[in-house]
N, C-alpha and C positions, 0 to 999 in steps of 0.2 A: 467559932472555927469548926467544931464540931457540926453543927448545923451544914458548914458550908459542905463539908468533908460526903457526909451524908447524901448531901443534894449532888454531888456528885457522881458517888458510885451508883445511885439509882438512877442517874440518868446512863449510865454507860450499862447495867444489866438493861435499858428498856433497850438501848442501843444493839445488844448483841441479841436480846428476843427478837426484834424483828427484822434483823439480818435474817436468822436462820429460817422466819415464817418464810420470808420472800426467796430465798434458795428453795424452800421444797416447793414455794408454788410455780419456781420456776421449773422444776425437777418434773414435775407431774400439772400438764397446762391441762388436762384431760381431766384432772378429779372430782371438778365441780359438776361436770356430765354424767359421769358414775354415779354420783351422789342420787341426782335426780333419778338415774336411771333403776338404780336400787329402791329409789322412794316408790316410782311403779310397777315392782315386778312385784311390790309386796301385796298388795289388794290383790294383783290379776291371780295372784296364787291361791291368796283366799278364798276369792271368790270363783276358782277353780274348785277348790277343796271345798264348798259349801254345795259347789252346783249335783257333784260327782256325789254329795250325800244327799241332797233332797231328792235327786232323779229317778232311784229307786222306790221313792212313796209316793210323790207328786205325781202324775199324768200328764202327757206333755197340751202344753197349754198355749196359745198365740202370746208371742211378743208383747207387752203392753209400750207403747211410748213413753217417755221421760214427762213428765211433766214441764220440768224447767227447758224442752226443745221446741222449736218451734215450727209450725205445721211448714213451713217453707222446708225446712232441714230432713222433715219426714217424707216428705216427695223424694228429697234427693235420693235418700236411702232407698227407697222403692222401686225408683225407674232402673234400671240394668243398663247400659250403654253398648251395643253391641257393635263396635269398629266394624267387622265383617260384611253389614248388612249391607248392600250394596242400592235397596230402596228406600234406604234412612232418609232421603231427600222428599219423597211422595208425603210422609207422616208431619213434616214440620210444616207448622198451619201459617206461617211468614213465606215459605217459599212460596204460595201461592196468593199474594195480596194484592187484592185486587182485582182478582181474578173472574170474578163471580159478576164484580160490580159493569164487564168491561164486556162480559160475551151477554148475550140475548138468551134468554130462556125458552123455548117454543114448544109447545104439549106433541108436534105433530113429530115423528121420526125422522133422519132424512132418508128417502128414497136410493136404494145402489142399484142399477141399472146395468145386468149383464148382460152383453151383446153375447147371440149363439154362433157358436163358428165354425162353418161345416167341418165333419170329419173326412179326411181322404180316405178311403178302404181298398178303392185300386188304384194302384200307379197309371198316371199319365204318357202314356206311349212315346208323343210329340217329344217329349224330353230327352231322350235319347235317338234325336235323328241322327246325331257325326257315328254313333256305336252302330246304330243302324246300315249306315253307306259303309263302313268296314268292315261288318262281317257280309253284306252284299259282295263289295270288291274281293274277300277273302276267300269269298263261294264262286265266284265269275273266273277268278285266277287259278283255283284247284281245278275246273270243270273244264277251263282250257288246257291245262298241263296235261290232265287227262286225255281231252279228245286229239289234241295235238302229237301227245307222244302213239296215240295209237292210229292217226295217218301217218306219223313220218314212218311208221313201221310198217306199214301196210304197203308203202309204195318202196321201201328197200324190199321186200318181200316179191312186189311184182314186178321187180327188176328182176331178181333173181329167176321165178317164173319166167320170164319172155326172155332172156338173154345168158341166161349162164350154161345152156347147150352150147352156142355158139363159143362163148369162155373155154368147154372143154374140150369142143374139135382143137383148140389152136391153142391149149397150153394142158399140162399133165398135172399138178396140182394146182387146182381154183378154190379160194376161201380158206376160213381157217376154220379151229374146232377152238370150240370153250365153253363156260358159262353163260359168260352176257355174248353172247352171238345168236342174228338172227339169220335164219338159212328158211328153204320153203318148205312146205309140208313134204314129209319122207327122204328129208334130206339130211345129213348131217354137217354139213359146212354151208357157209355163210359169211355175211359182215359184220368185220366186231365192232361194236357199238362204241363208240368214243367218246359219244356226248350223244342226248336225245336228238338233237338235230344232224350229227355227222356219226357217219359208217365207213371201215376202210375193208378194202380188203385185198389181197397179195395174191398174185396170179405168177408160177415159176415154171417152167418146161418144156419152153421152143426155143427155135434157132433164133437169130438175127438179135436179140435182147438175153441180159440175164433174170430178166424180170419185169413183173410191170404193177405198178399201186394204184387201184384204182379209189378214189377218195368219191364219195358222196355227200354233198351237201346241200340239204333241204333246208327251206325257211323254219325259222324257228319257232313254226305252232302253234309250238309248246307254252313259249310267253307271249303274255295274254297283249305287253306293251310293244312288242313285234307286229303283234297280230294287227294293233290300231294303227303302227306306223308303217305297216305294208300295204294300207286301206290308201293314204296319202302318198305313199315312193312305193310301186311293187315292185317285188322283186321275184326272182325267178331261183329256181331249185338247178344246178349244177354239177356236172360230174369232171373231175379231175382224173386226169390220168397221166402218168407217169412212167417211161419208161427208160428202163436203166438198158443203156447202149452199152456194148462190148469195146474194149480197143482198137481191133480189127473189122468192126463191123460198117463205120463208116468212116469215110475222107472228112480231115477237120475243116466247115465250115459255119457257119451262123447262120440260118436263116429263120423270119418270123411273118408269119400273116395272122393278122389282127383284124379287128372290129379297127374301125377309126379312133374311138374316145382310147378302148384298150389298149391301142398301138401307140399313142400318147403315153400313159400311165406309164406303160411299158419301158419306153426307151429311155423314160426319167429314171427310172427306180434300178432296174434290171442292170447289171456291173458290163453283161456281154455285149449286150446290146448298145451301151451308150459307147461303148469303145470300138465294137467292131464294126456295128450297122448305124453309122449315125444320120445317116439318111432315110428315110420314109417316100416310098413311093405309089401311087395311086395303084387300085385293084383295076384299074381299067387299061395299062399297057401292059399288063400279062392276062388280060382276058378273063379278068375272071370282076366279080359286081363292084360299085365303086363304096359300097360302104365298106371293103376291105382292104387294107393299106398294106402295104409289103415291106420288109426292111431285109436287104440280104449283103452278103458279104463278098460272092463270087457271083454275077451274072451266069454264068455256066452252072452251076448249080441249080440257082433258081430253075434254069431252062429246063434243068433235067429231073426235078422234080416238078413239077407244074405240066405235066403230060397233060395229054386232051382227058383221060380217067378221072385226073386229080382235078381238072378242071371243073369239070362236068357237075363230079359230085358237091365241087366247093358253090358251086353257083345256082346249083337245087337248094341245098341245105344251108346256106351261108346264116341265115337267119339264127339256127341252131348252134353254130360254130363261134365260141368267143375268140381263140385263138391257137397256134399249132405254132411251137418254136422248136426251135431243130439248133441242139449246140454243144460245141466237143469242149469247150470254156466255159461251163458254166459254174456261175459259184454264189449264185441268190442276189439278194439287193444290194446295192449299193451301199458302203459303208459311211458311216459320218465322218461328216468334215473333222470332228472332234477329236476322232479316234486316231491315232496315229498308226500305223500300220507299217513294220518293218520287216514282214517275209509275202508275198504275193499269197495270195487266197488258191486254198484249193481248188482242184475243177475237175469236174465231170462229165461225163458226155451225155446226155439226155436228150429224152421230145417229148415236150409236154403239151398237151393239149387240154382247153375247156371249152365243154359243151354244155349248151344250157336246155335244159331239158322241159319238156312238155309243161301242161297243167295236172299232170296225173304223175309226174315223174319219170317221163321216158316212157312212150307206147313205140311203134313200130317203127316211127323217122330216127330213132336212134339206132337201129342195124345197119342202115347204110355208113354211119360215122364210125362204127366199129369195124366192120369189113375197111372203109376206107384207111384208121389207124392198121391193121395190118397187112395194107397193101402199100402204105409209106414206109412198115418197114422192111421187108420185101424188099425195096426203090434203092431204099439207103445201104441193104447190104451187097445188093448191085451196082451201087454207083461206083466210080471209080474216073476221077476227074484229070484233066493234058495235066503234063508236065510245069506247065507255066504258071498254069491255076495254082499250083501246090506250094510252087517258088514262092507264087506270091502272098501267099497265109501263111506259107513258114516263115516269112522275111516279116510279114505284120506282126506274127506270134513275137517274132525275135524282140522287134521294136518296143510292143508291150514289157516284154519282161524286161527290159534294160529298164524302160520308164520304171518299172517298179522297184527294180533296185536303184538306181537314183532316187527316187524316192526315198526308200528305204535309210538311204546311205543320210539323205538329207534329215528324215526324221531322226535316226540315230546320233545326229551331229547336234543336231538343237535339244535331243533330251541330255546330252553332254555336258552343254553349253548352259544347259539349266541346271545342272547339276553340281558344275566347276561355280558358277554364280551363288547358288546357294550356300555351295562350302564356304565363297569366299567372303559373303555376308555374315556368318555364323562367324567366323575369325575375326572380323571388322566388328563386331560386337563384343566380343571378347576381349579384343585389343582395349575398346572403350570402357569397357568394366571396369581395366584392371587402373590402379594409380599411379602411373608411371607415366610420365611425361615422355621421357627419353624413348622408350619402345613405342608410344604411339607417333612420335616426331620420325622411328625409323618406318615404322609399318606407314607412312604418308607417303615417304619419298621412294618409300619401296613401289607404293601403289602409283604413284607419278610415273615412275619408269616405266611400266608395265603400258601405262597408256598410249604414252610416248611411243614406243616400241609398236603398240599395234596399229596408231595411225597414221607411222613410218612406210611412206615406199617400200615394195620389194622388189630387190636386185637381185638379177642373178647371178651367179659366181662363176667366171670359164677359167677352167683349168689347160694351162700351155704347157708341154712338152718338151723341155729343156732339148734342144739341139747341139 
């Protein structure tokens, strides 16, 4: 029993020893790594502390190898691997297998063959021909504006020379003063310069007119693309003249003599013209060339200006003479269809005349057409036409002006009418905006009525007088 007893509690102490081994090993999984780890820090120290004392007697000496390593192991140690190198691939003697056995070997070098290739030292001219043709065109266009503006100048200049005596017998101020004004040597007045190609200038201080504009317009010289398209259509240099009539100075009628094409142009364009003169009649039953057309308002007029003088000079010079319009209504072109117009155009009494002038710009066939402009007007402040004559241009004048206010009345009615339309579109959109059924069912029948209503007969209503 004792035996047994014995063999018992020895087996229960072996039992709690190695409970408690396997608790610390489980306590510390690390410590068999320590162990080792201490096994070698102990030599590396030693043999630290051996190295640190021999080094001051010793002399330093080459590495020797291990005995027990083996020459493979000592390459490794040796070579250095440098990640960075970026030609690591050239030195590996496999990258290249093969290589040797697969190209040709030949003593002789190969030959490189450089072609020589001229050098350019000057620029090639040819290259730039377009640069070339524009500054040619840019020098041809300066050199015309040039010599251009200094004939148009030249020939307002020997106008002024050869006719602006005549200018000051028959009017008290001729020309103006300024800066950009050309006048002739020793002189101080002149034409103001308006453009290089047109000259005006203002003439004030006789009877029968309160003034007179005379306008110059030369071909345009100047531009060089005028200059080629006048070579193809010429054209001719013109003097405009305009003269402002007094209220009393003459009886209101219309009269116009023209070139043929001009006298066309004319009674298209012109407001007087196409209302008052809308006939056109030849220059041959008032005696004077047939390339000049007549359009007049009062046969008694025409008569009495168209004297054997006026004849005379119209039928030497007609060539010269574009056209001469005589009118107490004038009020420029014709206005567009577009434009609606609801008070009648001003108007003015005027005679205008164009004449086309030489190759030099007016030499000596131009005095007769001036004397002749104020010997029509002279005509005009003398004339004084019957009774009947006068009836009858006032009763046209009258007729006119009613047209115009009808007119008037009528355009004023249809911008109304476009007016009342537009508001009532704008409401009708409105109406549909909104969500009300009930207001759009009345705005319908509101708008029903209204139709109803206006494409209703109208009655008249007569009022009886209870007896």
């Amino acid at each position: 029993m004792r035996l047994l007893f014995l063999s018992l509690a020895l087996l229960a102490c072996a039992g709690l020893v190695r409970g408690y081994e396997d608790q610390m090993l489980e306590d510390d999984d690390f410590a068999e790594f320590e162990q080792f780890d201490a096994d070698d820090e102990q030599p590396a120290a030693g043999f630290k502390n051996d190295f640190l004392d021999t080094e001051k007697d010793v002399p330093p000496q080459k590495p020797k190898t291990k005995e027990f390593e083996s020459p493979r192991e000592q390459e490794d140690e040796i070579i250095v691997e440098d990640e960075d190198n970026e030609f690591e691939h050239f030195h590996d003697p496999e990258e290249f297998e093969g290589y040797e056995d697969s190209v040709p070997r030949t003593p002789e070098q190969p030959k490189i063959t450089i072609s020589k290739v001229p050098i350019m030292i000057r620029p090639r001219w040819d290259a730039y021909w377009l640069e070339g043709i524009l500054c040619c065109a840019l020098a041809a266009y300066a050199l015309a504006y040039a010599v251009g503006r200094a004939k148009n100048t030249s020939i307002a200049q020997n106008f002024l020379k050869l006719h602006k005596p005549l200018l000051d017998d028959n009017f008290t101020l001729v020309g103006e003063t300024g800066v950009d004004v050309v006048c002739a040597p020793g002189d101080q007045r002149g034409w103001r310069r308006e453009a290089e190609h047109c000259f005006t200038m203002w003439c004030s201080g006789r009877v029968c007119c309160e003034g007179m504009l005379l306008t110059l317009k030369l071909i345009k010289r100047q531009d060089l693309v005028h200059v080629v398209l006048g070579a193809v259509r010429p054209q001719t240099d013109t003097l405009l003249v305009r003269v402002e009539l007094g209220k009393d100075d003459s009886d209101p009628f219309v009269l116009c003599i023209a070139q043929k094409k001009i006298a066309t142009k004319l009674s298209k364009e012109m407001q007087d013209l196409s209302v008052f003169c809308p006939e056109r009649r030849p220059g041959d039953k008032h005696g004077l060339p047939s390339t000049l057309s007549v359009m007049s308002e009062v046969a008694e007029a025409t008569t009495a200006i168209l004297d054997s003088r006026v004849t005379q000079a119209l039928t030497q010079y007609h060539q010269h003479i574009q056209y001469i319009h005589i009118s107490d209504r004038y009020c420029g072109p014709k206005q567009m269809e577009e434009t609606q117009v609801t008070k009648p155009p001003e108007t003015e009494r005027v005679m205008l005349v164009g004449l086309a002038l030489g190759a030099e710009g007016g030499g000596e066939e131009l005095r007769p057409l001036l004397l002749l402009i104020f010997h029509l007007l002279d005509k005009l402040k003398r004339l004084r036409m019957s009774k009947e004559a006068l009836a009858k241009c006032e009763k046209r004048r009258q007729k006119v002006a009613e047209a115009w206010l009808r007119g008037a009345h009528a355009a004023r009615q249809e911008q109304a009418a476009q007016r009342r339309e537009e508001k009532r579109k704008q409401e009708k959109e409105r109406i549909l905006a909104e969500d009300d059924p009930e207001k759009q069912r009345r705005w319908e029948l509101k708008e029903q009525k209204r139709q109803q209503k206006r494409k209703a007969p109208k009655m008249k209503q007569l009022k009886m007088k209870a007896l």
